[in-house]
C-alpha positions as MATLAB code, in Angstrom:
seq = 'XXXXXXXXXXXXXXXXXXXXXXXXXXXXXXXXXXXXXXXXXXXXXXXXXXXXXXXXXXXXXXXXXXXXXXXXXXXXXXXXXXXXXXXXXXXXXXXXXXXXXXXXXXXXXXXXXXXXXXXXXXXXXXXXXXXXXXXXXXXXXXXXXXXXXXXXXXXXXXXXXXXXXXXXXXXXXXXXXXXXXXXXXXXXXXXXXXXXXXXXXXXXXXXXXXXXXXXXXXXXXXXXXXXXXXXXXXXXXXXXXXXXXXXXXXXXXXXXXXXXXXXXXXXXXXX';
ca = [
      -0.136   -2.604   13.403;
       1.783   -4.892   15.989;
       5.149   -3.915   16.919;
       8.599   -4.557   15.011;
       9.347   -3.455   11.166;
       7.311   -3.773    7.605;
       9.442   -2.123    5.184;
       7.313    0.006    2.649;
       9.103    0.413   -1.107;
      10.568    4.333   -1.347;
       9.675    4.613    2.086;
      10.907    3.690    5.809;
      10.391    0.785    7.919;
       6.692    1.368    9.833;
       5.649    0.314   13.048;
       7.460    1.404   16.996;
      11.114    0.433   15.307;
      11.658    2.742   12.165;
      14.392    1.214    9.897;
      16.695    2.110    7.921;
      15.935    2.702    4.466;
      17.686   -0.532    2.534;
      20.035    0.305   -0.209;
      18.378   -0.073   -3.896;
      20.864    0.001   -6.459;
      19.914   -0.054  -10.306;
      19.154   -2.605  -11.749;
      22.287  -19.636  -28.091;
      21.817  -21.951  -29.967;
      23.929  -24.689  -29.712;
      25.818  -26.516  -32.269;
      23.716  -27.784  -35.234;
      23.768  -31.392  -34.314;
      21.810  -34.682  -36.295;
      18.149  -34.521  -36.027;
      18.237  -37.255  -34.249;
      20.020  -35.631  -31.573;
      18.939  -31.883  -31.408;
      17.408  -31.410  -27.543;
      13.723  -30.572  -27.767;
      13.000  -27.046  -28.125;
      10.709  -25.829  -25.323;
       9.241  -22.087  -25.042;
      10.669  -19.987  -21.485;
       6.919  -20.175  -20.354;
       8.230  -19.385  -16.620;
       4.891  -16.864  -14.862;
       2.691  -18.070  -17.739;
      -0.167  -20.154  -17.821;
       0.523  -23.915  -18.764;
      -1.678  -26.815  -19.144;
      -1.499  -29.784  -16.546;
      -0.683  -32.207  -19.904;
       2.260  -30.294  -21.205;
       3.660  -30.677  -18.417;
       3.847  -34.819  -18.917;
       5.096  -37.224  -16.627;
       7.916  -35.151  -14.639;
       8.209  -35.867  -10.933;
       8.115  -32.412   -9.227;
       7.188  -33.349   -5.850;
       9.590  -31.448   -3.329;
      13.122  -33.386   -2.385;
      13.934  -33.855    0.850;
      16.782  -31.435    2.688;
      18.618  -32.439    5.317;
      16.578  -30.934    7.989;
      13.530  -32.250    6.266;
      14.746  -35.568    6.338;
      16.058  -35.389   10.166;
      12.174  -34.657   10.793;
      10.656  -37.885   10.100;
       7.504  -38.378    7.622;
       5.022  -36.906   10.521;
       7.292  -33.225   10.380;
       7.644  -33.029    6.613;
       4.648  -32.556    4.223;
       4.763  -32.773    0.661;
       2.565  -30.129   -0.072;
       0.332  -31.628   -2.657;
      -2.614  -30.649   -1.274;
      -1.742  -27.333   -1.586;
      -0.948  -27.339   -4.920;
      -3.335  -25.931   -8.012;
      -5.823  -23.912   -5.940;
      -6.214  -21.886   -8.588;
      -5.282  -17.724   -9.509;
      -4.202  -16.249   -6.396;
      -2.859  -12.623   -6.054;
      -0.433  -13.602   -2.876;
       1.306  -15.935   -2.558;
       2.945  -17.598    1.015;
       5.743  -19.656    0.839;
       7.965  -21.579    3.182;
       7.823  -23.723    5.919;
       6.053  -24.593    8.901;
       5.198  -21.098   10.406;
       3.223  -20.044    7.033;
       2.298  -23.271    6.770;
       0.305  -22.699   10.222;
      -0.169  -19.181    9.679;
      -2.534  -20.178    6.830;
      -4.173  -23.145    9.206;
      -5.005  -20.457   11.594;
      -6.115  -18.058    8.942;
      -8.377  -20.550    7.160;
     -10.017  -22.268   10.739;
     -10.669  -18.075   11.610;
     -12.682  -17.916    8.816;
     -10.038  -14.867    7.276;
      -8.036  -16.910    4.711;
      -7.560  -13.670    2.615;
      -6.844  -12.099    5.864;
     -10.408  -10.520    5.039;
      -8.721   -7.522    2.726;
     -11.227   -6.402    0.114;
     -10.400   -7.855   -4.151;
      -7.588   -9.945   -3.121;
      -7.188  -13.803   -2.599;
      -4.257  -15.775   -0.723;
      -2.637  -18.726   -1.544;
      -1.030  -20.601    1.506;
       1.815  -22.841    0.160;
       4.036  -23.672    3.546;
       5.318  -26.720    3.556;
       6.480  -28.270    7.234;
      10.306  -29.376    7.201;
      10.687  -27.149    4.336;
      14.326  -26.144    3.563;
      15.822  -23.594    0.663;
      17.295  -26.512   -0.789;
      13.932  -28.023   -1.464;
      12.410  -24.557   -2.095;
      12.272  -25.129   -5.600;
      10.849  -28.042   -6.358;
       8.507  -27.267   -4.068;
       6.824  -24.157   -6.137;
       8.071  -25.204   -9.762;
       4.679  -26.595  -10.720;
       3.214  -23.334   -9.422;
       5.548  -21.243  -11.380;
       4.677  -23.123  -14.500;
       1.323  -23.363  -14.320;
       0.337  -19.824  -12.510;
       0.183  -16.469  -13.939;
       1.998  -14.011  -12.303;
       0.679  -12.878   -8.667;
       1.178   -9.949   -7.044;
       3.043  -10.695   -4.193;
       4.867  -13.071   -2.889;
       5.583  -13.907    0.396;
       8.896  -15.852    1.218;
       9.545  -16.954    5.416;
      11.864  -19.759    5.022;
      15.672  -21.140    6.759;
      14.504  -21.985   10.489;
      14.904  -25.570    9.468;
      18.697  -24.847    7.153;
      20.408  -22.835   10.297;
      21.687  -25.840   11.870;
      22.399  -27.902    9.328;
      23.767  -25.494    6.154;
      26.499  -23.239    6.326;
      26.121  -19.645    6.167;
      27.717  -19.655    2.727;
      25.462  -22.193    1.232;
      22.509  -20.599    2.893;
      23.529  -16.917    0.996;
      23.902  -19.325   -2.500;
      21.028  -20.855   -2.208;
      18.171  -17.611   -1.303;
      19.957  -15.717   -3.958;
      19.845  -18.060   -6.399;
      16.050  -18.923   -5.869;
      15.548  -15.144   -5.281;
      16.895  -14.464   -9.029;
      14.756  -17.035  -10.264;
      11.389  -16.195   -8.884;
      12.865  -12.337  -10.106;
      13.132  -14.144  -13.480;
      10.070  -15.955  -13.691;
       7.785  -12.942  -12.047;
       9.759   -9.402  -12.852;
       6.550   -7.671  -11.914;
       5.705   -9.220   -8.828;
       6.837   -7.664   -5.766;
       8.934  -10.111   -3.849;
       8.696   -9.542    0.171;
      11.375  -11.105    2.906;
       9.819  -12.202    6.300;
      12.607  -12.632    9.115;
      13.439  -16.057    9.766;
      12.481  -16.193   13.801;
      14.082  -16.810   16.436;
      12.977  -19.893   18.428;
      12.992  -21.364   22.379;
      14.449  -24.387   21.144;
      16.944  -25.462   18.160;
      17.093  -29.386   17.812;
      20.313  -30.409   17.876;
      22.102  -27.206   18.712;
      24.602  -26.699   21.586;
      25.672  -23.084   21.024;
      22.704  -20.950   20.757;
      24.858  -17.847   20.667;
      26.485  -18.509   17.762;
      23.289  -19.799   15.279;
      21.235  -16.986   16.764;
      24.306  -14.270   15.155;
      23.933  -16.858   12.285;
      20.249  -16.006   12.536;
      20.407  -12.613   12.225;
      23.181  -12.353    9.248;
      20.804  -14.344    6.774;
      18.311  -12.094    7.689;
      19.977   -9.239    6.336;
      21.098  -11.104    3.377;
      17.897  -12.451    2.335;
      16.567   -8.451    3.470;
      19.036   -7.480    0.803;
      19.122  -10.027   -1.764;
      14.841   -9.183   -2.154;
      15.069   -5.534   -2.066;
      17.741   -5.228   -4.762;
      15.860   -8.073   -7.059;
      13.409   -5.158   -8.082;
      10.551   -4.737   -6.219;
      11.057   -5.910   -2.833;
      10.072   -5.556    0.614;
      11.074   -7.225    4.051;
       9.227   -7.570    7.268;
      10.870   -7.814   10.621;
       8.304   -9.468   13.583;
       8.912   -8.191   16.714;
       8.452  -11.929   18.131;
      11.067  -13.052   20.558;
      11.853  -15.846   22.607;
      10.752  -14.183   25.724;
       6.839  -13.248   24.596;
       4.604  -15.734   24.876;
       4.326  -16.744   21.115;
       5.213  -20.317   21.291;
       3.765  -23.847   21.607;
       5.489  -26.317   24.103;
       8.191  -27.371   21.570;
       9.957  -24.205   21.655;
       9.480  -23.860   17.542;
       6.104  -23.105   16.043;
       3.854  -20.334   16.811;
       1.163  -20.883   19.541;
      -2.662  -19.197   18.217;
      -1.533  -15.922   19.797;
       2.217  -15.790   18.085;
       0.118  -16.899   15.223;
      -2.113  -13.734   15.082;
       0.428  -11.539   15.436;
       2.326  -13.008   12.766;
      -0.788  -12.924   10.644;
      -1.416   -8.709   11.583;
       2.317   -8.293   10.005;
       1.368  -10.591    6.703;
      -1.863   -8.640    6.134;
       0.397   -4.749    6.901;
       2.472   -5.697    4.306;
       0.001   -6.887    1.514;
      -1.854   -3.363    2.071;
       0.964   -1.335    1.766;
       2.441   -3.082   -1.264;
      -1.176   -3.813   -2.966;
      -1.649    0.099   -3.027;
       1.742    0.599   -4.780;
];
């Protein structure tokens, strides 16, 4: 177990750092209108299985956010390829640091980060932002049935360009809906990191305070969805975790990063 924080549910953050124990509180028809006009009456199949055909000819590739778009085509992938892989019981979403998390796990020959009866599903998406969140895992929502956990590490890329009260809108709101769509699943934060380098940025100081409130937002916003978790890497800017850019993981930030995934999906698989 590396150093820093996995939160178990009804228990205390593990690892060198214990945390504190997060605060859990409890939990139409329209009109009649002409025929001709009624809307069409589709089932809430949200979590349930769907077939590719119902699902017609609706664009649901990912829009672009504003940090997505101030990548360029080479930073931002669609994700398609991802897409459909079939019944997972994890599932990782967000942007580029899953997204290489699950490179490195797959090229290591551990893509289920070699734990026993379950399968992984790596859905990061480079350039990703929470804006695009969405329509980046709606097909998956449709067409999936409910997995056991999933795994959310996204903002890095919205810190710069979203205010903090747009950032708190937006992970609640797609919080509540995965909540909606999966009430079962257990729903677990990963810290947005810290990073070397932040295109774009001239006061560090003030993003990295930024930072460290949407963590605890997004820390609290999962935990009191239902069942939630949050893990806290103990990756800073002063290890040597990084690649030359300052941003992504380098194979050995990478590892560690993948030691915290595989902690948590133990602990809340045994629940």
């Amino acid at each position: 177990m590396p150093r820093g924080r996995v939160r178990q549910r009804g228990g205390r953050a593990r690892g060198r750092a214990h945390g504190r124990g997060m605060p859990r509180p409890q939990d139409n028809d329209a009109n009649p209108v002409p025929v001709a006009n009624q809307p069409e009456n589709r089932p809430n199949t949200r979590g349930q299985k769907r077939r590719a055909d119902d699902l017609g000819q609706e664009d649901r590739s990912p829009q672009r956010g504003p940090a997505a778009q101030a990548l360029g085509d080479e930073e931002f992938d669609e994700g398609d390829n991802q897409l459909l892989q079939g019944e997972k019981d994890v599932w990782v979403l967000g942007d580029s640091i899953p997204y290489w998390a699950g490179i490195r796990a797959t090229d290591t020959g551990k893509v289920n980060l070699r734990l026993p009866d379950l399968t992984i599903a790596w859905w990061g998406v480079r350039g990703l932002g929470w804006t695009s969140f969405r329509n980046s895992i709606e097909t998956q929502v449709l067409l999936s049935p409910p997995p056991k956990i999933i795994i959310i590490h996204l903002g890095g890329n919205d810190l710069a360009s979203l205010s903090l009260i747009k950032m708190r809108r937006s992970i609640k709101g797609e919080i509540e809906y995965l909540r909606e769509a999966f009430p079962d699943t257990v729903l677990i934060w990963v810290d947005i990191l810290p990073r070397r380098v932040w295109r774009g940025v001239t006061n560090v100081k003030s993003l990295e305070t930024k930072r460290k409130r949407i963590n605890r937002l997004g820390r609290i916003a999962t935990c009191r969805s239902g069942r939630g978790d949050f893990i806290s890497p103990d990756i800073d800017t002063e290890t040597n975790f990084f690649r030359d850019d300052g941003v992504h993981l380098n194979d050995v930030g990478l590892e560690f990063y993948l030691d915290y995934l595989k902690t948590a999906i133990q602990e809340n698989s045994a629940q």
